[in-house]
C-alpha positions in Angstrom: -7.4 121.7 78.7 -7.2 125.4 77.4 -11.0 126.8 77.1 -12.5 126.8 74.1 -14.2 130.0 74.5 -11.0 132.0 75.5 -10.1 135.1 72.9 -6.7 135.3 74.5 -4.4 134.8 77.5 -1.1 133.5 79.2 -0.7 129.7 79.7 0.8 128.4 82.9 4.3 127.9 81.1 4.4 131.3 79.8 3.2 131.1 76.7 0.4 134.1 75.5 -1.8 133.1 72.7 -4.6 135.1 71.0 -7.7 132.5 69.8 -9.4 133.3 66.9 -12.4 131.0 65.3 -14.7 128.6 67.3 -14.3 125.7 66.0 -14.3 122.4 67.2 -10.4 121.4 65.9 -7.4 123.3 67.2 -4.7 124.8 64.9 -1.2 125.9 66.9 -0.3 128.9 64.7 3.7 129.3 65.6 4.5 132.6 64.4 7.8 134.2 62.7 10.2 136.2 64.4 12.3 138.0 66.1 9.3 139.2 68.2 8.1 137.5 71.1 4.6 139.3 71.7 1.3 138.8 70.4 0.0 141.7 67.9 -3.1 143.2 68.2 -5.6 144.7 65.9 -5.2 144.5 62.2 -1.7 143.0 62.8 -3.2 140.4 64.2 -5.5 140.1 61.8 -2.8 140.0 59.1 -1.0 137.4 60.6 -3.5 134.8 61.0 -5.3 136.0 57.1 -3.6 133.0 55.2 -6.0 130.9 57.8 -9.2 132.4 57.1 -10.0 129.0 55.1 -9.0 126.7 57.8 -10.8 128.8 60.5 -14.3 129.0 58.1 -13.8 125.3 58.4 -14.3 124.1 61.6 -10.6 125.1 62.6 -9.9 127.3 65.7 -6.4 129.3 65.7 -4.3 129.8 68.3 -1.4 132.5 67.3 0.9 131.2 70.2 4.3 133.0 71.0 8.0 131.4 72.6 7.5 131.2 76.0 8.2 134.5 77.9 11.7 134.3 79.6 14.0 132.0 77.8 17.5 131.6 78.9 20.4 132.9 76.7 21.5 129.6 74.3 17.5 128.7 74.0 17.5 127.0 71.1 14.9 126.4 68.5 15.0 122.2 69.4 14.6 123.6 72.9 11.6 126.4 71.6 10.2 122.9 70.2 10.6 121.2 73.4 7.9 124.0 74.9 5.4 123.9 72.2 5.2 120.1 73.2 5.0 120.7 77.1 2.1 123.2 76.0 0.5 120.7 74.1 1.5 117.5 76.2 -0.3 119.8 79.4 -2.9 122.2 78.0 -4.9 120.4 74.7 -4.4 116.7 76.7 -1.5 115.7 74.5 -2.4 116.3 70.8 -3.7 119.4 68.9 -5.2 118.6 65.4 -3.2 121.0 62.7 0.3 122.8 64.0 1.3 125.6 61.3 4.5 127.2 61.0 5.2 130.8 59.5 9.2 132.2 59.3 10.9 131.4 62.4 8.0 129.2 63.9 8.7 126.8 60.9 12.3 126.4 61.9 10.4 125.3 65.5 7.9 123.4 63.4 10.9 120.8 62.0 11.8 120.4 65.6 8.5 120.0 66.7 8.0 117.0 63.7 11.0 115.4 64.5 11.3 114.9 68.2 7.6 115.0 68.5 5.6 113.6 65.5 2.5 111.8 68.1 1.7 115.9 69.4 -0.1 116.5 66.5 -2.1 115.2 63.0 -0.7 117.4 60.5 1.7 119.9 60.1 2.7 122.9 57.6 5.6 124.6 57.6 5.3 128.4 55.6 8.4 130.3 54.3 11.0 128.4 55.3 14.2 125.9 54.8 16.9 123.9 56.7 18.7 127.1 57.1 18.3 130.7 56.4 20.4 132.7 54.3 23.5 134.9 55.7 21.3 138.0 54.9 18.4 137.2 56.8 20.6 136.1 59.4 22.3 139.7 59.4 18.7 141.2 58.9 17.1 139.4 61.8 19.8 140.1 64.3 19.0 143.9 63.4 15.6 143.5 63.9 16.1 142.0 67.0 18.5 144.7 68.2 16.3 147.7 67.3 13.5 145.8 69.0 15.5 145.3 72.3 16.4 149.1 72.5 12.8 149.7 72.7 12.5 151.2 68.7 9.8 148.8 67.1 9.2 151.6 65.0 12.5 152.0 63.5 12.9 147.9 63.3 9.5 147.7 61.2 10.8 150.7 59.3 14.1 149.0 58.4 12.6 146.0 57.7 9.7 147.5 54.9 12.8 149.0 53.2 14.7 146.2 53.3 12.0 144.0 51.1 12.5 146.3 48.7 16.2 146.6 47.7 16.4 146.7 43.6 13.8 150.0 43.5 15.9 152.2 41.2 13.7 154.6 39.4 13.7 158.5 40.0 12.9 159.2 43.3 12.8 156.1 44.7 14.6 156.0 47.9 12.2 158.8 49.2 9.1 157.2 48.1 10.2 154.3 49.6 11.5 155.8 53.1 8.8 157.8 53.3 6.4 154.8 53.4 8.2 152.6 55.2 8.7 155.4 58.4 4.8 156.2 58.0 3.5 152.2 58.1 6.5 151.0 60.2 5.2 152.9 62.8 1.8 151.9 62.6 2.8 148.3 62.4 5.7 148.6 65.0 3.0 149.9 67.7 0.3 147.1 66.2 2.7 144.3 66.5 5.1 145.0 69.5 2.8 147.1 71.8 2.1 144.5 74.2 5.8 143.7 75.5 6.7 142.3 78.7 8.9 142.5 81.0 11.8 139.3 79.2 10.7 141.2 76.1 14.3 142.7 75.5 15.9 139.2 76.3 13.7 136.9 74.5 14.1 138.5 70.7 17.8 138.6 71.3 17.7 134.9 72.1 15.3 134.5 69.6 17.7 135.9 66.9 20.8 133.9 68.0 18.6 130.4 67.7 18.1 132.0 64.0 21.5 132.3 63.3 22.4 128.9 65.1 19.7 127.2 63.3 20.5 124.4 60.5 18.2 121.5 60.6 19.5 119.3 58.2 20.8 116.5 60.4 16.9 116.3 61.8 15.4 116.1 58.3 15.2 112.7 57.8 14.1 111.3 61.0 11.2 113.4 60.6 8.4 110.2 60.6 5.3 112.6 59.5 3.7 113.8 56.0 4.6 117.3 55.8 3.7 120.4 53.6 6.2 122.7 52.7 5.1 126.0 51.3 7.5 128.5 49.9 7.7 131.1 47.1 10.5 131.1 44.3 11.3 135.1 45.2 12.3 134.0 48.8 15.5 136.1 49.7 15.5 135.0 53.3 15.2 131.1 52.3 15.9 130.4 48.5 14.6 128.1 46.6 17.6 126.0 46.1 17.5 125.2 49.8 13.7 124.6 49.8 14.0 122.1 47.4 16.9 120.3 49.6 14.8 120.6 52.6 12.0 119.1 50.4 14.1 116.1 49.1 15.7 115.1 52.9 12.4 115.1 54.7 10.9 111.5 54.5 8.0 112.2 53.0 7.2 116.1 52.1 4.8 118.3 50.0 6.3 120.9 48.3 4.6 123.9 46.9 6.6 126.6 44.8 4.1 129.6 44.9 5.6 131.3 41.7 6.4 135.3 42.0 6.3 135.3 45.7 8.5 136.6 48.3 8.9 135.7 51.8 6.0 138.1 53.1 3.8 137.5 50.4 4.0 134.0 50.9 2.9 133.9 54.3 0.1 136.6 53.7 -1.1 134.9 51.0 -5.0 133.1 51.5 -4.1 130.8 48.7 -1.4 128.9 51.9 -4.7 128.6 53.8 -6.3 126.6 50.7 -3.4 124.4 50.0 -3.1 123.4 53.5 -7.0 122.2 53.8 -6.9 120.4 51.3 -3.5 118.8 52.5 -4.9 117.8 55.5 -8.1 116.2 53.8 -6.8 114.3 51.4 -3.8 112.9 54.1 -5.5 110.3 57.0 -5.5 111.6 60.2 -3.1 109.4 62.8 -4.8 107.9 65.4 -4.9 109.9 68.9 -2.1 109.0 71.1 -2.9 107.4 74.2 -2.4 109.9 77.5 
């Protein structure tokens, strides 16, 4: 069983995690991607803000990454398959809350349908049964700057591509300005604790992305899920939320109106909705080990 006291670490299978909260129910917090590290300082605290509610109540989080050294064809069913060997050998087979951001969602559906007694609830944040051909593109960039060794020029890329209908005078420089001054601060914040499969593991990480299309899983999923996504979602539009909505068994679906992908995930009013989803839903019974 992990320790309940421990801030941060490596599990056995490869896996590093950084704990946040002491409470006395655990919360797997799969993270987006391309980017198989764990950020530190106020990246990190970004990245787990939307859980501030669920931590201040009784929840402790566990940002965990992919394992460290994946093969080449890793898939996301197969990046699924390792979050339930971590859970199956580290929290004795069940973990109360499993939340998925970005890519970690596309894990998340895997993780629902193959492995549904792992875990009491689960939310899925920002996502659909398949990504668009943009954010495909866009990831496989990311991952590619990232790879070279340029988080800097990845994050930068990535800032600037968020914003793509700015047109007024002046613009482009505002804009490239901004995104070179905070893509470096958040390239060395988020990628400045690499390893040694780093290079490999976001370039396997982007071709599950582009591989990925979970719609023939959809409706074997057996558990109540909630699906959180906002209507200004270029990476995964709202047409295809609403699909993935209506082909999963029994699913939740919240539109947060005006949002984009990032401000979706960022948002503290996800952390909210999925408290209350999990009190109002009855927790399964614990499976026996």
């Amino acid at each position: 069983m992990c320790s309940a006291r421990a801030s941060g670490g490596m599990f056995s299978n490869g896996v590093a995690y950084a704990r946040r909260g002491e409470g006395s129910k655990t919360l797997l917090a799969l993270p987006g991607g391309p980017g198989n590290v764990v950020p530190s300082g106020f990246m990190l605290t970004m990245m787990l803000r939307h859980l501030r509610p669920l931590i201040e109540a009784d929840y402790a989080a566990l940002y965990v990454t992919r394992r460290q050294g994946m093969p080449r064809g890793h898939s996301v069913a197969d990046m699924a398959d390792d979050y339930a060997s971590l859970i199956t050998d580290q929290f004795d087979g069940k973990v109360d809350l499993v939340v998925g951001d970005s890519f970690g969602v596309m894990i998340g559906i895997y993780l629902a349908a193959n492995h549904p007694d792992l875990f009491d609830h689960i939310a899925l944040v920002g996502v659909a049964c398949e990504a668009s051909e943009t954010s495909k593109q866009q990831n496989c960039q990311f991952a590619l700057r990232l790879s070279e060794g340029n988080p800097r020029r990845a994050m930068t890329e990535s800032i600037r591509a968020d914003f793509p209908d700015w047109s007024f005078p002046a613009a482009d420089l505002i804009l490239d300005g901004a995104a070179a001054l905070f893509g470096g601060i958040m390239g060395r914040w988020g990628f400045g604790n690499t390893h040694p499969h780093f290079s490999s593991d976001v370039m396997v990480e982007a071709e599950a992305g582009v591989a990925f299309d979970a719609r023939e899983v959809l409706s074997s999923v057996s558990v109540p899920v909630l699906l959180i996504a906002g209507d200004q979602d270029a990476d995964f539009p709202q047409p295809l939320v609403d699909k993935t909505a209506r082909l999963i068994p029994d699913c939740e679906l919240k539109i947060y109106q005006g949002k984009n992908h990032t401000q979706t995930f960022f948002d503290v009013q996800t952390g909210r909705d999925i408290l209350a989803f999990t009190r109002k839903r009855a927790t399964k019974p614990h499976r026996d080990t």
